[in-house]
N, C-alpha and C positions, 0 to 999 in steps of 0.2 A: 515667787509671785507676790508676798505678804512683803516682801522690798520694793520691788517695784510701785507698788500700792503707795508705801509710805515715802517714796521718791514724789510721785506723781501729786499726793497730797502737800509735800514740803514746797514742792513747784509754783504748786496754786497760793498757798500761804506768801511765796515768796512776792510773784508776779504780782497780787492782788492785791497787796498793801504796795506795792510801788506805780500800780496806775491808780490805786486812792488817792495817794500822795503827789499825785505828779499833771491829774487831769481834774480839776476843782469841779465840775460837776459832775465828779462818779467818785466825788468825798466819800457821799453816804457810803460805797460798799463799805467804809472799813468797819462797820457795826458789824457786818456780816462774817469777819475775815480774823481769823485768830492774829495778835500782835507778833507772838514768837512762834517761833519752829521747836518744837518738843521731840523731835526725832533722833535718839543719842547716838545715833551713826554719823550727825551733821557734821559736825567739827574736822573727823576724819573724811568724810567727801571732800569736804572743802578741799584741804590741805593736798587732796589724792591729784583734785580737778585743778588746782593753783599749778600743780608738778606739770600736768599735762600741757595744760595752755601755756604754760612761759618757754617749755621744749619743742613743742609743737608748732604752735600759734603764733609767735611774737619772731619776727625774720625781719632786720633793719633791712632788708632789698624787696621788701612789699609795700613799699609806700605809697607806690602808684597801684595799687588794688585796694581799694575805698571801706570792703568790709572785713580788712584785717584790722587786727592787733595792733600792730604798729601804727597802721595809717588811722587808726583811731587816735591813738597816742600823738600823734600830728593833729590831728582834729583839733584834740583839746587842749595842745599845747603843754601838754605833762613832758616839759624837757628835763626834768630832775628824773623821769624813766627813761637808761641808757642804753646800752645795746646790750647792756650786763643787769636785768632788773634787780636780777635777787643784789647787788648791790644797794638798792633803798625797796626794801621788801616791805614797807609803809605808802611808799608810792605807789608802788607796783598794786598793793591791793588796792591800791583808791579808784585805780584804773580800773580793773573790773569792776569795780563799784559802778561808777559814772558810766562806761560805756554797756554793764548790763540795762543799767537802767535807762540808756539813751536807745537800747534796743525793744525794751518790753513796751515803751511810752511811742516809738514808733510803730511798734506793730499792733496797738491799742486804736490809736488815732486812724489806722490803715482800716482796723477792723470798724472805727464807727463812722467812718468818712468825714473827718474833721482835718481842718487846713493847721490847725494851731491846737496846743493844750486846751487851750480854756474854751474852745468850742461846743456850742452844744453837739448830743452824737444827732448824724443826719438817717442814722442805718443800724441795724441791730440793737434798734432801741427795747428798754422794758416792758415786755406785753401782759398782762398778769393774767388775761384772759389766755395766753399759751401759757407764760411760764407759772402758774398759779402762785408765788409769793417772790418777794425777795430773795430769798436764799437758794432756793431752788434756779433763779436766772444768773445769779454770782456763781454759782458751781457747774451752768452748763456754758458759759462766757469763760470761765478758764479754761478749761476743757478743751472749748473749741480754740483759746490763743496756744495753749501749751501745745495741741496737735500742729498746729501750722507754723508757733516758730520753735518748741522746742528738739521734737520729732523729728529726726533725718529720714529723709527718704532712704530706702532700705539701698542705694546703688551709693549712697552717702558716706554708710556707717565706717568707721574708721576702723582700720584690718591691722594686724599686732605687724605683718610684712605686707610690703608694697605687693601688690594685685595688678596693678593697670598700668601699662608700659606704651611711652610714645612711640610709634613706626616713623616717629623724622631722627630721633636723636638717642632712642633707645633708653632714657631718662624713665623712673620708676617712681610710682605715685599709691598710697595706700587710699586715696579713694577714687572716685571717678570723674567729681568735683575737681579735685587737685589736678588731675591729669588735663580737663576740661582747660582749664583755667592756664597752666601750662602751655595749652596748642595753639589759644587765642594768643596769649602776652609774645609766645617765643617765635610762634609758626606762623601768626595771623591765619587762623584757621577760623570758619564761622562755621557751625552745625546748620545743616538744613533745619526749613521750619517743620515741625510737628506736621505730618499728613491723617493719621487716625481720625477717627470719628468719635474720641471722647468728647464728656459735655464740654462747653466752653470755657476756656481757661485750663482747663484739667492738666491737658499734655506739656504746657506750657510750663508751671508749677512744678511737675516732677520731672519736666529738664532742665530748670533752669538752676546752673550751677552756682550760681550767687546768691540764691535762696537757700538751695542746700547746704551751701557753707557758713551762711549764716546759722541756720538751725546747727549744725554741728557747735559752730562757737557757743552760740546760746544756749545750748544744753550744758557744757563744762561752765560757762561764765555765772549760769545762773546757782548752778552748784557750787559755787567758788564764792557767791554773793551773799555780805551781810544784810541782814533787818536795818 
């Protein structure tokens, strides 16, 4: 539990100096927000989460699924990252660099309803009549980003062996996501829409496999992420 704690605090430290840095009118939080990670496990995360995502994550035949690894690596045009990264293992982290941080600054700008960085927020603005100071709204604004992108839905979490097996091709997938994602690209298979009575948007969010696999990514990427 006292790990998890000091994850979830390394998370906020991480996130919250990179939408300081990254959306000019939520500068101010970094007054609020420690510069470094003081957590002496960091170093070893990193290195643990670096292994994970380059064996995992990074497949030169996902180029055409948008919120991968590679197809980031297309994005931003990092062609000195090969189909072999640990070959420029300075590239390779820059790439998580850049693409954590093109993830946190998207889901920041989603959270205040802003078209561009330098927008002012339209939503989830400062209320000090609710959040009674500064610090107290910087601590419940990571909270709530870390829950939405870092957090996998629990049908998400990545299994040590595959769990979820296709019925067209018998093909084996360790999450549900992966398998999701497999029956659309292979099978052209669409999932019926949500029929429940959760609130609005609800159902939609913990089906939808693009989101969850972002949040998988972002959870290793951000762990794998320098200051």
């Amino acid at each position: 539990m006292a790990n998890k704690i000091a994850l979830r605090k390394d998370w906020g430290v991480l996130i919250g100096n990179i939408i300081a840095n990254h959306l000019p009118t939520l500068k101010w939080m970094s007054a609020e927000i420690p510069s470094v990670i003081a957590h002496h496990h960091m170093s070893e995360m990193k290195k643990k989460s670096e292994v994970v995502l380059w064996e995992h994550l990074y497949d030169v035949s996902s180029s055409v699924d948008k919120v991968t690894l590679f197809a980031a690596r297309n994005f931003f045009g990092v062609r000195n990252v090969t189909a072999d990264p640990m070959k420029n293992i300075n590239a390779a982290s820059d790439l998580v660099d850049t693409y954590t941080k093109a993830l946190v600054t998207a889901a920041a700008m989603e959270h205040f309803g802003t078209d561009t960085p330098q927008d002012e927020p339209t939503q989830n603005k400062i209320n000090l009549e609710v959040h009674h100071d500064s610090n107290f709204y910087v601590k419940s604004l990571l909270k709530e980003i870390i829950e939405k992108l870092v957090i996998p839905h629990k049908d998400e979490i990545s299994h040590s062996t595959p769990q979820f097996q296709c019925n067209q091709c018998t093909k084996w997938y360790k999450t549900k996501g992966g398998l999701q994602r497999h029956m659309r690209t292979k099978h052209l298979y669409q999932p019926a829409a949500p029929t429940t009575s959760q609130p609005d948007g609800q159902a939609n969010i913990q089906n939808d496999a693009v989101l969850n696999y972002v949040r998988y990514v972002a959870r290793l990427t951000v762990s794998g992420t320098d200051l």
